[in-house]
N, C-alpha and C positions, 0 to 999 in steps of 0.2 A: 457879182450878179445884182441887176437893179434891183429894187423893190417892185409890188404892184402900184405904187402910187406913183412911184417916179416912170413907167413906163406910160399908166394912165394918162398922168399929166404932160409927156410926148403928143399928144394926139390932139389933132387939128380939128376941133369940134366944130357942127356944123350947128345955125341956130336950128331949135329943136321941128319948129313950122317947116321946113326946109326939107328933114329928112321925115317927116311925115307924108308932104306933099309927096313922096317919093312912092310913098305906096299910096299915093288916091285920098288919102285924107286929108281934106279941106282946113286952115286954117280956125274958119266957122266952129269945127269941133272939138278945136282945142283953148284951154283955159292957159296959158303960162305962166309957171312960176321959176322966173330968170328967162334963162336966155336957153337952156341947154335942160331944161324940161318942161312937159306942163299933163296936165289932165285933159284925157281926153273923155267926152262925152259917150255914159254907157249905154247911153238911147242908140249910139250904132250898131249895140249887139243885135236890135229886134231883127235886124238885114239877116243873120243868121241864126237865127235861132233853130235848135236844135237841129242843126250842122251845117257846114257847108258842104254840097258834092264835088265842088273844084277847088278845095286846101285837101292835103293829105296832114295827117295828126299825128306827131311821135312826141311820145314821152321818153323823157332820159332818166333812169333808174341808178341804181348801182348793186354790188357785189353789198356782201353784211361789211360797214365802212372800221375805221381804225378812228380812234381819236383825231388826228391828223386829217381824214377826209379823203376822199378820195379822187376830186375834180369833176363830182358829177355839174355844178354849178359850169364849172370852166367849159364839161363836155355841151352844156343848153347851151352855152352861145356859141362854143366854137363850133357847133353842127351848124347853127345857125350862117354860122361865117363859110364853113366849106362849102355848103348849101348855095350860097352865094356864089362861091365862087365856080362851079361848076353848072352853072345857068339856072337857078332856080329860086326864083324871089321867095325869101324866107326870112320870115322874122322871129321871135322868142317870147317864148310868157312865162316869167320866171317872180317868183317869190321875196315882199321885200326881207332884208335883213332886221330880225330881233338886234336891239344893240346890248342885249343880257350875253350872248356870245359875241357880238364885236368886240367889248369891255370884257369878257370874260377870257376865254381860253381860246379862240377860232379864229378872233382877229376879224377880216374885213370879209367879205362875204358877196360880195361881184364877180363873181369868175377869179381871174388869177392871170399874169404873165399877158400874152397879145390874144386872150378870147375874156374881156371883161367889159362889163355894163358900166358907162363914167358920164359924169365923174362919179367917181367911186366914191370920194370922200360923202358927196350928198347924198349918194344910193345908200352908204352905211351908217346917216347920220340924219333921223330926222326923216328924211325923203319930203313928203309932203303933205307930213302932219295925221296920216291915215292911223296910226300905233296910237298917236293918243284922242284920237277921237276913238278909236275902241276903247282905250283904256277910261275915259272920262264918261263914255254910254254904259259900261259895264261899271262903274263905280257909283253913278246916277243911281242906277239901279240898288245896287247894296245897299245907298242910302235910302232911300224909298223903302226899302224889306225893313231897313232898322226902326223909321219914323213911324212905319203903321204899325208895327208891334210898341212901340213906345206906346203912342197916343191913342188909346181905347182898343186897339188892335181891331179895328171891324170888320175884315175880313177873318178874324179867327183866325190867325196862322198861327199852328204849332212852331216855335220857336226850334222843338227837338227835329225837327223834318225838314228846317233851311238848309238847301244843299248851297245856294249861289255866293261864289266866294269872289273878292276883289282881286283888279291885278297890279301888275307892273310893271315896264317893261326891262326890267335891271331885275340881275341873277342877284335874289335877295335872301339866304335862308332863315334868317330870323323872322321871317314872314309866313313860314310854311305852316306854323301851326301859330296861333296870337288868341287870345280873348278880348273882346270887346267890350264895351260899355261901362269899365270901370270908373268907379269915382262917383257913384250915387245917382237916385232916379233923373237926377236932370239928363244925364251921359248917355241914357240907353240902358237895355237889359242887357244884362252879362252873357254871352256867348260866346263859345269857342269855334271859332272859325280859322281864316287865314288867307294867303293871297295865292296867287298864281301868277304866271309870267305871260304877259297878255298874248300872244299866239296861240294860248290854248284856254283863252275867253271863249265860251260860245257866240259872243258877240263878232270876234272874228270870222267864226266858221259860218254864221248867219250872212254877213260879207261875202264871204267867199261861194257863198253854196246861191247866192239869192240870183236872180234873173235881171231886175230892174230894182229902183227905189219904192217902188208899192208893195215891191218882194220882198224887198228888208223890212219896211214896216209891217207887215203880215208874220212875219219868220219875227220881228220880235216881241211882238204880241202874245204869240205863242209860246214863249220861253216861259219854261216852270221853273218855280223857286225853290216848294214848297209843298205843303200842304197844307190845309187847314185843318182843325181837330175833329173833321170828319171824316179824315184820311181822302179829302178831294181834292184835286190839283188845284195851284195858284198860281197867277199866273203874270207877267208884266203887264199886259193890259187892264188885269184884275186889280192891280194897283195903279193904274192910269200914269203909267212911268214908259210903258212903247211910242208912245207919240215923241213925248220930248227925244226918247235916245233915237229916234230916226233925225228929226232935226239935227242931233250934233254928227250925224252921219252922212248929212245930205251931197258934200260932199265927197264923203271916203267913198264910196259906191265907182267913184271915176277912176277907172284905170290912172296910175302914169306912165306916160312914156317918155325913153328916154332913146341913148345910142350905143351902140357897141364902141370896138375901138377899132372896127373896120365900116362904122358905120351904118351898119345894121339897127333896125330897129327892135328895140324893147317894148314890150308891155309889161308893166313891173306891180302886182297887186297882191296884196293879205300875205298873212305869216307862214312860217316856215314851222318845225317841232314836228314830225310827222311820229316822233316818238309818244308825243303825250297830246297831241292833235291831228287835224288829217293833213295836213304838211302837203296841200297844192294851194299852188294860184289859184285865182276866182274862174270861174264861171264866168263873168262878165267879160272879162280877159280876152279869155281863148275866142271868143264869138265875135270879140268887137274886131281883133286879130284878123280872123280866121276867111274875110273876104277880098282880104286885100292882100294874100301871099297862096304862093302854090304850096307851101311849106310852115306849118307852125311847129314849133318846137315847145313843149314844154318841159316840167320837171318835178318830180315827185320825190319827198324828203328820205330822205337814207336810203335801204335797201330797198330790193323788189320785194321781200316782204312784207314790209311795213309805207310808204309813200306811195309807189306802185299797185299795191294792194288796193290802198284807198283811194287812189286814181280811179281805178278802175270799178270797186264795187261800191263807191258813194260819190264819187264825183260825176264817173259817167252816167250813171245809173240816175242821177237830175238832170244832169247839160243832155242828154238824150246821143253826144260825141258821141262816136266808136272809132279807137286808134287805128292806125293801119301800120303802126308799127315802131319796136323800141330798142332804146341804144341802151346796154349796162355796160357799165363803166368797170372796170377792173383795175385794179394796179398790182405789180408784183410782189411790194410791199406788205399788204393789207393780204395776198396770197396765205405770203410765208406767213404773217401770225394767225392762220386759221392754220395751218400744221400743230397747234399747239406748242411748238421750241419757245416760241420770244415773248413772251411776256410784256404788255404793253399795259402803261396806266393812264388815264386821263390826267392831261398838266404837265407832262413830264416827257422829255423828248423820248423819239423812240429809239430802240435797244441799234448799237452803229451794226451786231452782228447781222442785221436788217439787210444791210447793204452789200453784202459779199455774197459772192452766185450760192444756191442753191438750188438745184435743178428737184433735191430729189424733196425738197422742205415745200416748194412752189405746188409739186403733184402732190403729195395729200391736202396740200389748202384749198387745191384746185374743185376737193368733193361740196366747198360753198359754192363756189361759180356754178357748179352744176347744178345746186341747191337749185339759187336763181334765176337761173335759165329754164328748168322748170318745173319754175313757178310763174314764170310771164307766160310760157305754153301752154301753161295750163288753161289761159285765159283767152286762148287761141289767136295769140297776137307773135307776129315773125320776131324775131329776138338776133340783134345784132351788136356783138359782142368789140366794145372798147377797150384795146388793150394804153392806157393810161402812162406813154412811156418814159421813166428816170432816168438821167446817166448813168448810173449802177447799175440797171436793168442788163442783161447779155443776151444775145441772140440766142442760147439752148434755150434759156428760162421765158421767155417770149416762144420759143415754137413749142415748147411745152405746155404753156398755153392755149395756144390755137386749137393745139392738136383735142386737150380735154374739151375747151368749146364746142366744137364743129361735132366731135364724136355725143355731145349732152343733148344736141339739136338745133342747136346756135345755127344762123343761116349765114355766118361772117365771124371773123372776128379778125380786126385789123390795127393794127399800132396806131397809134393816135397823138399829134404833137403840136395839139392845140394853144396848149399853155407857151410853150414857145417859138410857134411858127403862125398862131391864129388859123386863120381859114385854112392857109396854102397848109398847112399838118395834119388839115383834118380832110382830105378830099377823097383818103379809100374809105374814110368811114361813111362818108357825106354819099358815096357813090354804090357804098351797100346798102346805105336805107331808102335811097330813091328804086334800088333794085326789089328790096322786102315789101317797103312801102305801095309800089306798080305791077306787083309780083299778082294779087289776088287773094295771095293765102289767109290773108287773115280772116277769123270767122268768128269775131268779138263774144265772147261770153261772159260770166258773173259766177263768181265763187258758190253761189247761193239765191238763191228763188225767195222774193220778200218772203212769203208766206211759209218759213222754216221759222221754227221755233227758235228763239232767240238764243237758248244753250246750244241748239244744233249749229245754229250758224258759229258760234264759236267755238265751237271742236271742230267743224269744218273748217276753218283755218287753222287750228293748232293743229291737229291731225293730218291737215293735207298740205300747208301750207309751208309749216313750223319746223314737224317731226316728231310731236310730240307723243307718245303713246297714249296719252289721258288726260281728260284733263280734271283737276279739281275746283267744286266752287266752293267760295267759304258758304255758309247757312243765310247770311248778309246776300252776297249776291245774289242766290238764286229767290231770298225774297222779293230783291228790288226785281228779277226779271219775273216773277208772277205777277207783281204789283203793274207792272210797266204791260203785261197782256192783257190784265183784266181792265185798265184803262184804255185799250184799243191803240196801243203804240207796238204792241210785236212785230209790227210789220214792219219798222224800220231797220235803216244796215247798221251794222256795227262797226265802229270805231276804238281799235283796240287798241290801250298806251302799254307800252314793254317797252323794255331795251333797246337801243338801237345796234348795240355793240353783238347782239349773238340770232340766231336764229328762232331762238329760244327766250325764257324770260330772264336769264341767267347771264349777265356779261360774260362770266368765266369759261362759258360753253363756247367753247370758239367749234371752229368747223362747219360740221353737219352735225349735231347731235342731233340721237334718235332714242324715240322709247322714253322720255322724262315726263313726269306730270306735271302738266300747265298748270299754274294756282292764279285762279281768279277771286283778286279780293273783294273787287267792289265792282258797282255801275251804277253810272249816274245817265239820267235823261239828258235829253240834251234837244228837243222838242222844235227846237227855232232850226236849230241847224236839221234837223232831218235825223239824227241818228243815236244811237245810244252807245255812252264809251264805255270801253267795259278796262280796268285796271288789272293786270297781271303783274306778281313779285314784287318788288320796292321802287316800282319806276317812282318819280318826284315830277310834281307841276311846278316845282319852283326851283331854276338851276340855283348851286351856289359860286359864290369865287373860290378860286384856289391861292397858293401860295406864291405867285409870280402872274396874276391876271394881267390884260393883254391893256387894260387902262392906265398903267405906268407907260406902257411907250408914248402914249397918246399927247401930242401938244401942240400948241400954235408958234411959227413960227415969227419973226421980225416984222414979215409980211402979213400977219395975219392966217397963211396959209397953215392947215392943216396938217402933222407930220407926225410918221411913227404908225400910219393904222393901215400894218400888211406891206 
């Protein structure tokens, strides 16, 4: 079997002006960097702002995912591809890749097999500089919080009340908790701090959430740090550090695009973690998109209760979008380990008993699919079910499938062979979401009405969303969400980091667990972005490596070329 780079690097790329022009966009509005991408100017989104009435809008979700993944990534563009291929100009907005799981455990992160965004190697390496101009705005910053407390401190910042931590974008765990300033008053005052892995910067979600480049600078103005010893917010502006981190942004605000491997267009912007961030593409994205295709596809990070989630009650809930309909990704793999038999660990292949039929192991995993399905219903959005199909996979365990989909509410659910057939594999799915999507049904909703109290709104997702029968706050959290009302922020949505691997906050909970108490430890504002994160159980902002990382394959070859990534 090839690899994803040796199929990628197959493909007859067109220059990137080329397959722009293809959908109406003018050379004028793109910036290039090489031959085979470039930035396009996000001043085309004002043409659509808050929406277009001639694009339909689908988001690609998935089932609760496995280590392994489950090809929601491959499902964005191969929809995109069958889309195509069944008369309907349709492009993609999909999220760049962190290279903390490229180098780490996940490998390359362009789709997979004939439904991938290339080259690949540049989409997983770098792109176009956007990651570390986050990482260098948001580091700007940290320095600036460290120098005004150094030198006279005049805005009075309590040093105990800095929440804003530095990132990077490498799975680094000796960074997760660090002290600063050591080594005498020249250094700085000693604090305990730490880093984060930049997709889950608020600098990013400011990106991703802003409308234009006035947005960003407004949205990081707005970012709190802090407090000063009067228990009053402080703020990036307050330290006169939002002007410069716009400047090193002025760029990242531009979409890139790039091409599929059937030639379809990409629009590739902000990070991915929808576990410990809100894990969509920008705003700018979808709008600058969304007038030039009958079809946008985008993608929201792991399950439909966590990416999906936040698609919909913080993403849409600014872009003023409302989906008309969404694909979840299943595979029968990721099925059978929510039966709880197979035990699956991160870093470590999965169990071979994975691969031998089990019709009857498939039906109880099946009660997450269900999970899933409604919980996109819930949102009053059509829900059209990808069955993600393996050699292994047999025809009972696939109509055993269908059969729980359809009877959950599902308005489809169809095999899918995107990965190795590209578009032409994917044209019953591609042909039930122009079906959901022209159907009417959808009647777009929000988990939550701003004006709910901010522990309401998260027990209305634990509770409705989750399964959980309760939830618990530590004394911590519920102070920071008094503190965060009486400052006139209750009204924003929440952004909750858990697990990605359960329903719940708990990897181990596979399935549907029901009745557990949610533990929420902490919440931090998050002001610039719009929203407040709220932390449940031991999720981490900083992945680590494991014991066979995916940066040993990684090397250049005689040619210079790229080799070993996926």
């Amino acid at each position: 079997m090839r690899s994803d780079l040796e199929i990628a690097r197959d493909v007859a790329l067109k220059p990137i002006q080329d397959v722009a022009a293809d959908y109406g966009i003018s050379s004028d509005a793109l910036e290039p960097y090489g031959k085979h991408m470039a930035k396009v100017d996000h001043r085309l989104a004002e043409a659509s702002s808050g929406g277009d009435a001639h694009s339909k809008y689908v988001v690609v979700t998935a089932i609760t995912p496995t280590p392994a993944g489950e090809g929601k990534t491959v499902h964005t563009v191969g929809l995109s591809l069958a889309l195509n291929k069944i008369g309907k100009r349709a492009a993609c907005a999909i999220r760049q890749p962190s290279m903390g799981p490229v180098f780490g455990i996940k490998g390359g992160a362009a789709g997979g097999g004939h439904s991938q965004v290339v080259p690949m190697e540049d989409f997983n390496l770098h792109l176009t500089g956007d990651f570390h101009a986050v990482t260098a705005a948001n580091n700007l910053l940290s320095a600036a919080i460290d120098a005004s407390i150094l030198l006279d401190n005049p805005l009075d910042i309590d040093p105990d009340t800095v929440t804003w931590r530095r990132v990077l974008d490498v799975n680094d765990r000796a960074l997760r908790q660090i002290t600063t300033g050591l080594g005498g008053p020249k250094n700085g005052v000693p604090q305990e701090t730490g880093f984060d892995i930049t997709s889950a910067s608020e600098v990013m979600a400011v990106l991703g959430m802003s409308s234009d480049l006035a947005d960003v600078r407004r949205r990081l103005g707005s970012i709190v740090i802090g407090a000063n010893r009067a228990g009053e917010p402080v703020t990036a502006d307050d330290l006169e550090a939002a002007g410069a981190m716009a400047a090193v942004l002025r760029r990242a605000i531009d979409p890139t695009v790039m091409q599929t491997t059937e030639g379809t267009l990409a629009f590739v912007h902000t990070g991915p973690f929808a576990n410990i961030a809100h894990g969509n593409s920008s705003i700018v994205a979808d709008r600058v998109a969304a007038p030039h295709v009958d079809y946008l596809v985008t993608e929201a990070g792991f399950g439909a209760d966590m990416g999906a989630e936040k698609f919909f009650d913080i993403k849409c809930r600014a872009s003023g979008m409302a989906p008309d309909a969404v694909l979840l990704v299943a595979t029968i793999r990721a099925l059978k380990v929510h039966s709880g038999h197979f035990p699956t660990k991160q870093g470590r292949p999965l169990p071979p008993e994975l691969f031998e039929e089990s019709v009857a192991a498939v039906t109880e995993g099946c009660e997450n699919l269900e999970a899933q399905i409604e919980n996109v219903r819930s949102f009053g959005v059509p829900v059209v079910v990808a069955i993600n199909r393996f050699p292994t996979d047999t025809d009972a365990e696939i109509a055993a499938v269908k059969a729980r989909a359809l009877a959950a509410g599902a308005r489809a659910a169809e095999v899918s062979e995107v990965h190795g057939k590209g578009g032409a594999g994917g044209q019953a799915i591609a042909e039930a979401i122009v079906d959901a999507a022209e159907s009417g049904e959808a009647d777009f909703r929000f988990a939550y009405e701003d004006s709910l109290p901010l522990t309401d709104k998260v027990e209305r997702l634990a509770l409705g969303l989750y399964g959980a029968g309760s939830v618990e706050f530590s004394p911590a959290a519920r102070a920071t969400f008094e503190r965060l009302h009486r400052q006139g922020y209750g009204d924003l949505p929440i952004c909750v980091a858990k697990t990605q691997y359960s329903l719940s906050h708990d990897a181990q909970f596979k399935g549907r667990p029901k009745g557990f108490v949610f533990p929420v430890r902490e919440a931090r504002l998050a002001a610039g972005a719009g929203f407040v994160v709220v932390y449940a159980g031991a999720i981490m902002t900083m992945p680590g490596l494991g014991r066979t990382p995916a940066y040993r394959q990684v090397d250049l070859d005689g040619d210079g070329q790229v080799v070993g990534l996926f």
